[in-house]
C-alpha positions as MATLAB code, in Angstrom:
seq = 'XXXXXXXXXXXXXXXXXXXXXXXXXXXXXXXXXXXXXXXXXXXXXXXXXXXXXXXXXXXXXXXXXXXXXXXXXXXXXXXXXXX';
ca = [
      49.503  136.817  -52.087;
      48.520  137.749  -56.197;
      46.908  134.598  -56.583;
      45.707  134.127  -53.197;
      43.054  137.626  -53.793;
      42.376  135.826  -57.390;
      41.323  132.307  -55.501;
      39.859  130.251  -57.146;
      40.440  132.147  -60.465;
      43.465  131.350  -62.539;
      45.867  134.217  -63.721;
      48.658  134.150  -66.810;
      51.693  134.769  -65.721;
      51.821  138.484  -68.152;
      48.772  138.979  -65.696;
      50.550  138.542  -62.245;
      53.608  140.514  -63.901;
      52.008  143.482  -64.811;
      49.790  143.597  -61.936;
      52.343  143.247  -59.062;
      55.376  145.158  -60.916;
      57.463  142.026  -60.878;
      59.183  140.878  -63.798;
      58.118  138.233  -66.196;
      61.252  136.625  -65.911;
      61.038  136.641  -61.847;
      57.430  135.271  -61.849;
      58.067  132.226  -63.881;
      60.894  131.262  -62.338;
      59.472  131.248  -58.651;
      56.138  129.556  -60.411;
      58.219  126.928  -62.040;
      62.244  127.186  -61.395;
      64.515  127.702  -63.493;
      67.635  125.380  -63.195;
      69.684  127.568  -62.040;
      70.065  129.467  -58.958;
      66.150  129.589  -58.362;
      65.437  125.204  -58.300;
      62.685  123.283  -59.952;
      62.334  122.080  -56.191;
      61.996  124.986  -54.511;
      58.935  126.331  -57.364;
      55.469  126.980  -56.107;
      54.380  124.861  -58.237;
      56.691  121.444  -57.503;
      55.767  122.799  -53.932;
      52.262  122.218  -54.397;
      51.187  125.656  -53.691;
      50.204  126.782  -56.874;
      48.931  124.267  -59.498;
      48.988  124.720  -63.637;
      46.089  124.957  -65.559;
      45.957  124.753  -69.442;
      43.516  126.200  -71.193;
      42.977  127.344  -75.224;
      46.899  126.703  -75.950;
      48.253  129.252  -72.849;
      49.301  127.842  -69.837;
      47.282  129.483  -66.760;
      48.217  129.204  -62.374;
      45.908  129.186  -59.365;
      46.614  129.141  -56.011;
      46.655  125.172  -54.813;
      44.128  124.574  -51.871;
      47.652  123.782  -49.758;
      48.813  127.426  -50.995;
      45.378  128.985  -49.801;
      45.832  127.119  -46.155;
      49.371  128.430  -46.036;
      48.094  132.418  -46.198;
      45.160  131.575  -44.234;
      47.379  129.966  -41.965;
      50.133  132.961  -41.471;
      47.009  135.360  -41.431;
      45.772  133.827  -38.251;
      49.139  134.027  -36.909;
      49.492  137.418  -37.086;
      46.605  138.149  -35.991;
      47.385  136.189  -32.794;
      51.201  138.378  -32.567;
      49.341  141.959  -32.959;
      46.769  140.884  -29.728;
];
């Protein structure tokens, strides 16, 4: 949801740490797995929800159109349950 109230913008991933109170550690490992018990195949990224943008030598994320018309998606849904 960080990335989705940044759309289109891109964030660093010290941003979306220190804004949402998760750690580093966490965030780059659900942006990119890690190997181990959180898989490269089950990151956002190699998910296609977030995509990687490089930019002056740092290494930058956006939401991924797909990852914007997943939220959208389970917004509308709710909406619907709560009527």
């Amino acid at each position: 949801m960080y990335l989705y109230s940044k759309y289109p913008k891109v964030s660093h991933p010290e941003e979306v740490s220190r804004d949402t109170g998760i750690d580093l550690k966490n965030v780059l490992w659900g942006l990119r797995g890690n190997g181990g018990w959180f898989k490269e195949s089950d990151a956002l990224l190699k998910q296609g929800v977030v995509e990687q943008v490089e930019h002056g030598g740092s290494t930058y994320y956006r939401l991924a159109e797909r990852g914007k018309s997943m939220i959208e998606s389970m917004h509308k849904s709710q909406a619907r349950i709560k009527r």
